[in-house]
N, CA, C and O atoms as a CHARMM CRD file, in Angstrom:
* protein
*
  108
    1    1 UNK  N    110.35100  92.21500 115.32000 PROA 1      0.00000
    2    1 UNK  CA   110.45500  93.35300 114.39400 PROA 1      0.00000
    3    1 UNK  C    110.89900  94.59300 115.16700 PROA 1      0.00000
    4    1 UNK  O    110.37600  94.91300 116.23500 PROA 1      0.00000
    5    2 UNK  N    111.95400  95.32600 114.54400 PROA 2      0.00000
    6    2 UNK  CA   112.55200  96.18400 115.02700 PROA 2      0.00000
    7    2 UNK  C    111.73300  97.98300 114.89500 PROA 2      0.00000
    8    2 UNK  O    112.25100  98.63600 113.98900 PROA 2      0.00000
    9    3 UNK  N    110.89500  98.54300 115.46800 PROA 3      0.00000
   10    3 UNK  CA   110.43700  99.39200 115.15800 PROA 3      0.00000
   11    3 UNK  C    111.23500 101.24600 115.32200 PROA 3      0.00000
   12    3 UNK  O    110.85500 102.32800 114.87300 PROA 3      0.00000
   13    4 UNK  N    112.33600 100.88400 116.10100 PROA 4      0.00000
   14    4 UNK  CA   113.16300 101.47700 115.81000 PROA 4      0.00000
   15    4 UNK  C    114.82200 101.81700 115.38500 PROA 4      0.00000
   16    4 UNK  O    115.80800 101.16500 115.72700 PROA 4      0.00000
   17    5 UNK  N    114.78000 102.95100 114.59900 PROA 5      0.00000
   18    5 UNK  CA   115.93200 103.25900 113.88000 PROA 5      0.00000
   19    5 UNK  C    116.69600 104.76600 113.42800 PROA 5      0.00000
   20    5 UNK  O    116.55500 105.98100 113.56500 PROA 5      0.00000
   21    6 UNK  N    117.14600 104.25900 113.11000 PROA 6      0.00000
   22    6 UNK  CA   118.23400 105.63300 112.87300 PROA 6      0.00000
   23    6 UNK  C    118.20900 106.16800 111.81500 PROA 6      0.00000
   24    6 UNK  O    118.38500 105.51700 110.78500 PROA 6      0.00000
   25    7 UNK  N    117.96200 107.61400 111.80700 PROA 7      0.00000
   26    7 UNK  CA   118.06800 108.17900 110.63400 PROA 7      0.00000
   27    7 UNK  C    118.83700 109.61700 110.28400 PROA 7      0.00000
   28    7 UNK  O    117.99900 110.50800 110.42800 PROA 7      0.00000
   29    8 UNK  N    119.92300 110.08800 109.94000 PROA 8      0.00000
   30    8 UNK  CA   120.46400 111.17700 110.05100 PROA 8      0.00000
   31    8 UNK  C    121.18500 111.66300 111.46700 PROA 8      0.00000
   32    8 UNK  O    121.55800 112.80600 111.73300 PROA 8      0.00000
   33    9 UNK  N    121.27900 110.44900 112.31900 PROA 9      0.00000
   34    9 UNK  CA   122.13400 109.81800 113.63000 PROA 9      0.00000
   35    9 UNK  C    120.78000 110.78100 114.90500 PROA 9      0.00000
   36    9 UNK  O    121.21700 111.27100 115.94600 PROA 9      0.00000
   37   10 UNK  N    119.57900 110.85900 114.63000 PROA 10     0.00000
   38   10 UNK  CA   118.16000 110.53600 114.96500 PROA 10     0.00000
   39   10 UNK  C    117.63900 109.43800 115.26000 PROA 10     0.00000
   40   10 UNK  O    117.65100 108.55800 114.39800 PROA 10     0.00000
   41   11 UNK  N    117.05600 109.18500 116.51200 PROA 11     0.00000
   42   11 UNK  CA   116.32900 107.58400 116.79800 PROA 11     0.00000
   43   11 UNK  C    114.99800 107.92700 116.27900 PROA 11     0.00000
   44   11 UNK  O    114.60000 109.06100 116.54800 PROA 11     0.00000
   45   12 UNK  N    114.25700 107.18500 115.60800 PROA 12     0.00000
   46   12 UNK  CA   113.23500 107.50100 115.11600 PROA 12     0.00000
   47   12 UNK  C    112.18600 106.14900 115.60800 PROA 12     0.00000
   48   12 UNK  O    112.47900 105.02100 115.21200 PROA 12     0.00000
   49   13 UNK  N    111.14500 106.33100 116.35600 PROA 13     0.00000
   50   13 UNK  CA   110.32500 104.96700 116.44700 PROA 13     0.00000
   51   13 UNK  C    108.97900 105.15400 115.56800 PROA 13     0.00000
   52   13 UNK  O    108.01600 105.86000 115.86800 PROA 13     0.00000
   53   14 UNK  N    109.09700 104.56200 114.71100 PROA 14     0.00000
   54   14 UNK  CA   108.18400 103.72600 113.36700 PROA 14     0.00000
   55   14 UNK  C    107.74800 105.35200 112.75200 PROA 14     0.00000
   56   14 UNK  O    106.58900 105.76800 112.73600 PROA 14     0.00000
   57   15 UNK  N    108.91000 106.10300 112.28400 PROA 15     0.00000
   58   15 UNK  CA   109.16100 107.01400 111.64600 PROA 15     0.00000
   59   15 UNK  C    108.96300 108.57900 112.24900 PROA 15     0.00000
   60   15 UNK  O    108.87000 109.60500 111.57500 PROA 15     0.00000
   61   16 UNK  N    108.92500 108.44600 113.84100 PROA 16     0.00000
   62   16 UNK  CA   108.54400 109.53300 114.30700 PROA 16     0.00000
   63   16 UNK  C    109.72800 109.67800 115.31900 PROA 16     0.00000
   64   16 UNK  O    110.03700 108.99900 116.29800 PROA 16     0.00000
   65   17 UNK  N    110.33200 110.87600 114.71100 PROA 17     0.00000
   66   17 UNK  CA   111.65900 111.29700 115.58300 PROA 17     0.00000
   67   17 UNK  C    111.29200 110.94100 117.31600 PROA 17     0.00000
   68   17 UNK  O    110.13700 111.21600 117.64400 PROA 17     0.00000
   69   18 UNK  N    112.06400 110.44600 118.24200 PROA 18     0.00000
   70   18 UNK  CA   111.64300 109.94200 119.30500 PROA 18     0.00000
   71   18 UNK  C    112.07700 111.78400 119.89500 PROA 18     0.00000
   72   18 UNK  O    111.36600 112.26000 120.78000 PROA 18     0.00000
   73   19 UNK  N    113.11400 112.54700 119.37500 PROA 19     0.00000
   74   19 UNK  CA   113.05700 113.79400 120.42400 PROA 19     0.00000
   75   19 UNK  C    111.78100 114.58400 119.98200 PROA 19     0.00000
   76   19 UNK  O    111.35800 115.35000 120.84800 PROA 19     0.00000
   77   20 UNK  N    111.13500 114.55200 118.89200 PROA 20     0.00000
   78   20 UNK  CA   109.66900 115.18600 118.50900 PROA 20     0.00000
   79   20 UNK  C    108.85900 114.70300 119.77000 PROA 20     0.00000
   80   20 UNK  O    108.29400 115.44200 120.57700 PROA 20     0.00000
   81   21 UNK  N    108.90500 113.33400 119.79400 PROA 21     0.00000
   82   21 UNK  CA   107.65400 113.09500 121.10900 PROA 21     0.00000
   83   21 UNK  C    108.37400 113.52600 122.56500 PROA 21     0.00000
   84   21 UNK  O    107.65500 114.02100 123.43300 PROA 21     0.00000
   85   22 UNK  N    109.90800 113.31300 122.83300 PROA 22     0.00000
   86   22 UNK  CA   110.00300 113.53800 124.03600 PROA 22     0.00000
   87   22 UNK  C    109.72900 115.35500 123.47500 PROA 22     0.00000
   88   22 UNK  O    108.60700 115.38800 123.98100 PROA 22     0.00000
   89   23 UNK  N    109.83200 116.32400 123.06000 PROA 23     0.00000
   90   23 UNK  CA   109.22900 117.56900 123.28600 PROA 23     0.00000
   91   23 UNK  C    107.75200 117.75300 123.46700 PROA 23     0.00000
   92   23 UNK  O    107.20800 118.34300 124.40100 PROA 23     0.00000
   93   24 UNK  N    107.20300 117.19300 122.49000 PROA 24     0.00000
   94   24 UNK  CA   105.55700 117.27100 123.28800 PROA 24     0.00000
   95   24 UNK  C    105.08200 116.77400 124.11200 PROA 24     0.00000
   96   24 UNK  O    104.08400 117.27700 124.62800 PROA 24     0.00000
   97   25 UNK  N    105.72300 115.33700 124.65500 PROA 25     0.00000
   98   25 UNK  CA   104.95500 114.88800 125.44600 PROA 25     0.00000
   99   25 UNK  C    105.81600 114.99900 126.76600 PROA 25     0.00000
  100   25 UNK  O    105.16400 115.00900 127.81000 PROA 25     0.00000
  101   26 UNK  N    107.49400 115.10200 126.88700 PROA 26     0.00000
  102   26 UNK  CA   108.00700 114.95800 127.95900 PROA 26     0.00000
  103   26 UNK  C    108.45100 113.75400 128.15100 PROA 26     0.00000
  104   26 UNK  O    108.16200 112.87500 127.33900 PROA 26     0.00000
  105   27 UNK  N    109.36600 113.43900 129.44200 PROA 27     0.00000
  106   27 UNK  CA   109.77700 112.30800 129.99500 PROA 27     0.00000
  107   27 UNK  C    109.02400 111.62400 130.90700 PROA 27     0.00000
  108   27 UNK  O    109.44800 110.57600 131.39400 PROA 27     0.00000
């Protein structure tokens, strides 16, 4: 199962923009 995807050319993993977490949490 694929938990991530694209949305509005956004990677999103299991509906949470992946650049939302890289800003809070970092690399």
């Amino acid at each position: 199962m694929n938990h991530f995807n694209y949305k509005n050319q956004q990677l999103f993993a299991e509906d949470v923009s992946v650049s939302d977490i890289i800003n809070q949490h970092g690399t």
